[in-house]
C-alpha positions in Angstrom: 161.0 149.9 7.6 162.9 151.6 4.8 160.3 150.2 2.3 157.7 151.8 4.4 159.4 155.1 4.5 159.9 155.4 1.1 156.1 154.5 0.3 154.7 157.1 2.3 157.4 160.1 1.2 156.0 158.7 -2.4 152.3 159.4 -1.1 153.4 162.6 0.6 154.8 164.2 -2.6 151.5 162.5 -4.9 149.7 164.2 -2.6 151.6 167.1 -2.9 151.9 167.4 -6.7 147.9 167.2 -7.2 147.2 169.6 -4.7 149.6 172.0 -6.5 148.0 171.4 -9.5 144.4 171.5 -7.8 145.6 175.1 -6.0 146.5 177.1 -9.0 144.4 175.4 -11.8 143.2 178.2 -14.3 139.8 177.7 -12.8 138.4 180.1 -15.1 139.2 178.1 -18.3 138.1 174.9 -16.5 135.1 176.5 -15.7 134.7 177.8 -19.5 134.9 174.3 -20.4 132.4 172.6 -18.0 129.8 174.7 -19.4 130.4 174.3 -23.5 130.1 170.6 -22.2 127.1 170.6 -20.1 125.9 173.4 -23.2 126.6 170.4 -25.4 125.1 167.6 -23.7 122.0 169.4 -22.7 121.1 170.5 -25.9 121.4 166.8 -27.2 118.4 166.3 -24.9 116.5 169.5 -26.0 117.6 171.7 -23.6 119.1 175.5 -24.0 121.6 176.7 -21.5 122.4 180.5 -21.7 125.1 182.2 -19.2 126.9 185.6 -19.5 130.0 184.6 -17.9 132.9 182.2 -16.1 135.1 183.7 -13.9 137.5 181.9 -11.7 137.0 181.3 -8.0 139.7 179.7 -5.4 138.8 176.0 -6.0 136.3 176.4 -8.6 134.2 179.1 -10.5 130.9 181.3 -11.4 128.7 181.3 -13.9 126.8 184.7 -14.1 123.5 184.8 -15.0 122.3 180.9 -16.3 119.2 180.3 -17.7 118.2 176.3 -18.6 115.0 176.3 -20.5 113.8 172.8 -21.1 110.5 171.2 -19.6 110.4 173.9 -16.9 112.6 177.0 -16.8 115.4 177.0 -14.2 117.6 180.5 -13.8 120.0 181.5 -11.3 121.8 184.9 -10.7 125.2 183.3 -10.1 126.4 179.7 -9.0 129.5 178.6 -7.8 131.0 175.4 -8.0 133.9 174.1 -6.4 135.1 170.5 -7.0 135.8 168.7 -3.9 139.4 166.5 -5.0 139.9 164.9 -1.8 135.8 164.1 -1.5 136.1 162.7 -5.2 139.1 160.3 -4.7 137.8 159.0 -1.2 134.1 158.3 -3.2 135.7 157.2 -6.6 132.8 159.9 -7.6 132.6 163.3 -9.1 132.1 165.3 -5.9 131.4 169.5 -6.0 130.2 171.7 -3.9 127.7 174.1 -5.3 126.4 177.6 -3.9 124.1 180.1 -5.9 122.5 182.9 -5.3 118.6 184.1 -7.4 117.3 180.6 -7.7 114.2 180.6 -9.7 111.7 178.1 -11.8 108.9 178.8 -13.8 106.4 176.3 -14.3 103.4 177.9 -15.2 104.5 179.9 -12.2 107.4 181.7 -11.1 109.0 179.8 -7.8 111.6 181.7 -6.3 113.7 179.3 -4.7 116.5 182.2 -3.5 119.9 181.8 -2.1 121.1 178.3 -1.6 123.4 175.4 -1.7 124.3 171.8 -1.9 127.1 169.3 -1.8 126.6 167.3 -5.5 128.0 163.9 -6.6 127.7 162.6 -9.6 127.7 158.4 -9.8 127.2 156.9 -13.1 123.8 155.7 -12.5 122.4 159.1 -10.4 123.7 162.3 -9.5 123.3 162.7 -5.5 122.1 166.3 -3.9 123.1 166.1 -0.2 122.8 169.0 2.0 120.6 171.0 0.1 118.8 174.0 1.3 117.5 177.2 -0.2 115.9 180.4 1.6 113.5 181.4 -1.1 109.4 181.4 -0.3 109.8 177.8 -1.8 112.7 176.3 0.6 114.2 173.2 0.5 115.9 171.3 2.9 117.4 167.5 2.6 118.7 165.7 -0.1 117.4 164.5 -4.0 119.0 161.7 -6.0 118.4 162.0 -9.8 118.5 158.9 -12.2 120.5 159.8 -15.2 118.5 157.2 -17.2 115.2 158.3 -17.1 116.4 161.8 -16.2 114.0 161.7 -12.9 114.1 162.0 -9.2 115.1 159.0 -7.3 115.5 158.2 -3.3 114.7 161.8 -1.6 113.8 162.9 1.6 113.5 167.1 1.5 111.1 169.5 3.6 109.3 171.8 1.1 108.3 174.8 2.4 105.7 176.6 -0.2 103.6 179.9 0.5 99.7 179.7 1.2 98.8 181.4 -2.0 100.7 178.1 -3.8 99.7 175.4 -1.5 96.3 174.3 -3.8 98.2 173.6 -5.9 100.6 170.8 -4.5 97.9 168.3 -5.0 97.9 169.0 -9.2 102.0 168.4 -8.5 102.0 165.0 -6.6 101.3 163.6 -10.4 104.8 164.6 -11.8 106.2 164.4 -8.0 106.7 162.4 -4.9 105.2 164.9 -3.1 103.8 163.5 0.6 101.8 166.1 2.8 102.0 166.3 6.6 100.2 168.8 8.3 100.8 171.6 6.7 104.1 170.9 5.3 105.2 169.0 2.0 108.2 166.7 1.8 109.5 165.2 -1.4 109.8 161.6 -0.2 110.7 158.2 -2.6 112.6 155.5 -1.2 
């Protein structure tokens, strides 16, 4: 019984000790670094990442103002990300939740994708997207998986909602996509 005792008062204050740590982590710094990394790494695959700013959050930070410019043009007024520690140990995965707000793409086009959110984790293999949903007039609601081999979508299952004046042109997407039509709506679908 004492040997019991004494293994869970050592839990209790492991516990304790990285949750202090987690809880007043200079968030802003940590968030400063994140970015010269992804900055790094994305450039290695001929990508540019621009942002104005990091500023700390409780339990994570903001980046003001990103712009990725790659294959197609991704930029976001602000997103948040907040690493999820007890998500993370429990999945033996990188887990994070992400909020943003200003989503937009260009390809060709400008898609405003709007206010939004998802809950990420990142496997070695693929990076998962659960709960996703934006608000924008293209609005997404499911989950993705990307392969971090061939850098493209995996197993998904989202609704895409698109506006009428876009909808012709779905069928020129279902090339580069797994797009599946039913009715009127689109879902991104690949098992």
């Amino acid at each position: 019984m004492k040997k019991l005792t004494g293994i869970i008062k050592i839990l209790l204050f492991t516990a304790a000790f990285f949750y202090a740590v987690y809880a007043f982590l200079p968030w802003d710094a940590v968030g400063r670094f994140a970015m010269s990394a992804a900055h790094s790494r994305l450039e290695r695959q001929g990508m540019r990442l621009n942002y104005s700013d990091v500023t700390g959050e409780d339990g994570g930070f903001t980046v003001s103002n990103l712009a990725l410019n790659g294959a197609a043009n991704v930029s976001l007024s602000s997103i948040t990300i907040k690493p999820q520690l007890l998500s993370s140990v429990l999945s033996f995965a990188p887990v994070c939740e992400i909020s943003f707000t200003g989503a937009s793409v260009r390809l060709g086009q400008f898609l405003n994708f709007g206010d939004g959110g998802f809950l990420l984790t990142a496997g070695r293999e693929e990076i998962l997207l659960e709960n996703l949903k934006t608000n924008g007039d293209f609005a997404l609601n499911g989950f993705l998986t990307f392969n971090l081999a061939t850098m493209k979508l995996g197993h998904s299952d989202a609704r895409l909602n698109v506006p009428e004046n876009f909808a012709q042109n779905m069928n020129m997407l279902k090339n580069f996509l797994p797009l599946v039509q039913d009715g009127n709506r689109w879902y991104l679908r690949r098992q």
